[in-house]
BAMARVO-351116 format. One record per residue (C-alpha): residue number from 1; x, y, z. Coordinates in pm, 1 decimal, decimal comma. Each point is the difference from the previous one (the first is absolute). Layout:
% residues N
[atom NUM [X Y Z]]
...
This chain:
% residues 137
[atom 1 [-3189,7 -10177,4 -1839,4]]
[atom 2 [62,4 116,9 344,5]]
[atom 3 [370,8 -92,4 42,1]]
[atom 4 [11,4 240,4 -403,3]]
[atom 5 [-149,4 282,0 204,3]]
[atom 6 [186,4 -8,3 309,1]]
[atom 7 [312,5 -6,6 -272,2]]
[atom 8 [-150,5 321,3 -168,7]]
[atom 9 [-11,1 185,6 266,4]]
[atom 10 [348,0 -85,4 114,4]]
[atom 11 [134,3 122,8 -378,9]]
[atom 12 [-187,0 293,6 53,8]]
[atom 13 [224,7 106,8 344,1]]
[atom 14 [319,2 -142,0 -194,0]]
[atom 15 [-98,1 253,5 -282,7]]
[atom 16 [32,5 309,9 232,5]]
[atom 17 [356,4 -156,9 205,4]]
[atom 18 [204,4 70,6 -293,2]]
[atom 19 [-103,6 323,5 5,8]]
[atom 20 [135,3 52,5 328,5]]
[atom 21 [389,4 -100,6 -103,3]]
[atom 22 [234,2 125,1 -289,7]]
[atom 23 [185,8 -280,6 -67,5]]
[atom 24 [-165,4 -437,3 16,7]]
[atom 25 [-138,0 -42,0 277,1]]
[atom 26 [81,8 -314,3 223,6]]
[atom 27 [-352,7 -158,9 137,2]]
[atom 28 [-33,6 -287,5 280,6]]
[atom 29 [-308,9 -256,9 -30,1]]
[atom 30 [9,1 -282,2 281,7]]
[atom 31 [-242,2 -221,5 -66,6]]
[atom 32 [-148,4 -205,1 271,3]]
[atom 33 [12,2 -305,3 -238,8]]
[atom 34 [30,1 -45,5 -393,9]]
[atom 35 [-97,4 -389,0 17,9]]
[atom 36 [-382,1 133,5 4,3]]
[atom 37 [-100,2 71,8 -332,8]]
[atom 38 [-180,2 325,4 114,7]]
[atom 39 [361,6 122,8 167,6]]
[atom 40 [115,2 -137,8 -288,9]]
[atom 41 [-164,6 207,2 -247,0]]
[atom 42 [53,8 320,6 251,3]]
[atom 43 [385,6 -89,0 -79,7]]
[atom 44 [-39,3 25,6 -364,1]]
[atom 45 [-198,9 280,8 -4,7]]
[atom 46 [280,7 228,8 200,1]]
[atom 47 [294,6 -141,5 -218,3]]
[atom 48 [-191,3 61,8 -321,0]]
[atom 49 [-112,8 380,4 108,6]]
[atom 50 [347,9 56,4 137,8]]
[atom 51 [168,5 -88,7 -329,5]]
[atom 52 [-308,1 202,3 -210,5]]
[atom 53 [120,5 289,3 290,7]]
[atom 54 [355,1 -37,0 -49,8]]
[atom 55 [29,5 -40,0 407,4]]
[atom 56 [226,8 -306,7 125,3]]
[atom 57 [-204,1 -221,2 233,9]]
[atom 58 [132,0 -245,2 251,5]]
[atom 59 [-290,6 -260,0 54,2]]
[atom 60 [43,7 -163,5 346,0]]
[atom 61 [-193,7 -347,5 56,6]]
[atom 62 [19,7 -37,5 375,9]]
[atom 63 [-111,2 -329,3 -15,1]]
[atom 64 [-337,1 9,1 235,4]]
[atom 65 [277,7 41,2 246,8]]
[atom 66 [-6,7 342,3 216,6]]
[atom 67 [391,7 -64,2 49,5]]
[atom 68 [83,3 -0,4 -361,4]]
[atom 69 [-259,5 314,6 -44,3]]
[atom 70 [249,8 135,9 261,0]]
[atom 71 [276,7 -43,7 -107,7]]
[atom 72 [-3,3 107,1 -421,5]]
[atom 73 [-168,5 291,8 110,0]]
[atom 74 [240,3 128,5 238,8]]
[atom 75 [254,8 -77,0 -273,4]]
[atom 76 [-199,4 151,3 -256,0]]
[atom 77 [-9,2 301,7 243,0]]
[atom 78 [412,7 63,8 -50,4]]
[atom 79 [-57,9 6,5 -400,4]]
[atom 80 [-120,7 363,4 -6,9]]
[atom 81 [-340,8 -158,9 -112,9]]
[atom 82 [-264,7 284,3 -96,1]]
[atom 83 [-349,0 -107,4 85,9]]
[atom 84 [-58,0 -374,4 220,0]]
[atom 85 [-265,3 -184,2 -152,0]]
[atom 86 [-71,6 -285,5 247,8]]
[atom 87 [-303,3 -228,3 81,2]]
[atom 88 [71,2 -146,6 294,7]]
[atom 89 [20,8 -370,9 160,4]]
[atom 90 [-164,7 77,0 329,0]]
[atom 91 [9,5 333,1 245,6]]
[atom 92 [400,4 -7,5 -1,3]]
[atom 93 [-35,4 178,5 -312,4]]
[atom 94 [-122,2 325,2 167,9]]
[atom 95 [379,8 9,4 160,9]]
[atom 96 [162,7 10,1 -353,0]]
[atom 97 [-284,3 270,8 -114,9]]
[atom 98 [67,1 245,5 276,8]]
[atom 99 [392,8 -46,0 -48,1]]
[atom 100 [-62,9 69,9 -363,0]]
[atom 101 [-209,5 285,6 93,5]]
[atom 102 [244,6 158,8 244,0]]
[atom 103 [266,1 -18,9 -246,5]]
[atom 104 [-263,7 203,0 -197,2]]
[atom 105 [-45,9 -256,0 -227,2]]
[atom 106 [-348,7 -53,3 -112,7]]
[atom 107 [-179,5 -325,5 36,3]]
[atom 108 [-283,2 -146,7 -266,3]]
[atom 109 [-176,3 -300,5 279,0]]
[atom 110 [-131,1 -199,9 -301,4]]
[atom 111 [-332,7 -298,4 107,8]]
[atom 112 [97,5 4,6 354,4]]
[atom 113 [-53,2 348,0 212,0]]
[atom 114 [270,4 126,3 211,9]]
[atom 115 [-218,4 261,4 148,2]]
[atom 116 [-6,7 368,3 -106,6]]
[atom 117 [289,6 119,9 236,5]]
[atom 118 [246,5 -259,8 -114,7]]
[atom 119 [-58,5 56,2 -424,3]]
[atom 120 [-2,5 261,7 -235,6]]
[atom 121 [-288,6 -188,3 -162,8]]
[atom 122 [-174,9 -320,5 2,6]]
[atom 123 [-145,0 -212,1 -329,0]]
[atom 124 [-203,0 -301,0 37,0]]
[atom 125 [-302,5 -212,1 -27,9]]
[atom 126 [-335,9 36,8 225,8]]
[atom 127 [-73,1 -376,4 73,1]]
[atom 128 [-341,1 116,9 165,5]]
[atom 129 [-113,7 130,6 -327,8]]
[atom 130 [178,1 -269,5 -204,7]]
[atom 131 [-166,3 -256,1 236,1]]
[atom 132 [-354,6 176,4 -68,8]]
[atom 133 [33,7 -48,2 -381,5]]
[atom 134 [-218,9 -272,2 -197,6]]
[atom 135 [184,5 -298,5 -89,9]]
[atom 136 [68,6 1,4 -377,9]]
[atom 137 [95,5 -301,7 -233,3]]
């Protein structure tokens, strides 16, 4: 239920970043990982809104590997992307963000926070309050 939220939210800014543009709009998601079903589902979630959207998304799995994260995003950086959608494999991340950022790029930190000066905005879980929850089932 979480991981449907957390994709709501994200439709909701891709609803407004066509707005923004005349013609398609080219969109970057680099994903720290799609072999976790949660990432996994994050994955589908931006291809399937993109297409409803009409925006072209490139969908970056970096792997778990900061390197990788690196490198597509840089290259994603030289496609005249629109909006950076990326959810980071460890602190390296905040690099790409503020690059994306100073090329005035905006930058969508989805589940892992890059910290409010290095993203346009940040969607994700609170494990404290998930962690508080009752146990169902």
């Amino acid at each position: 239920m979480r991981e449907r939220k957390i994709l709501l939210i994200a439709v909701l800014f891709l609803l407004f970043v066509p707005r923004l543009f005349a013609a398609p709009a080219l969109i970057a998601f680099s994903v720290s990982t799609s072999s976790n079903p949660f990432y996994a589902t994050m994955v589908q979630g931006v291809k399937d809104e993109a297409a409803a959207l009409g925006l072209d998304v490139i969908i970056l799995d970096a792997q778990n590997k900061i390197e990788k994260q690196m490198a597509d995003v840089e290259d994603a950086l030289t496609k005249n992307i629109k909006v950076l959608l990326i959810n980071g494999v460890d602190d390296g991340a905040i690099n790409l963000a503020k690059k994306a950022l100073g090329r005035g790029i905006p930058v969508m930190a989805l589940q892992r926070n890059l910290g409010a000066a290095n993203m346009t905005a940040f969607i994700g879980t609170n494990n404290t309050v998930l962690g508080d929850l009752p146990k169902t089932g």
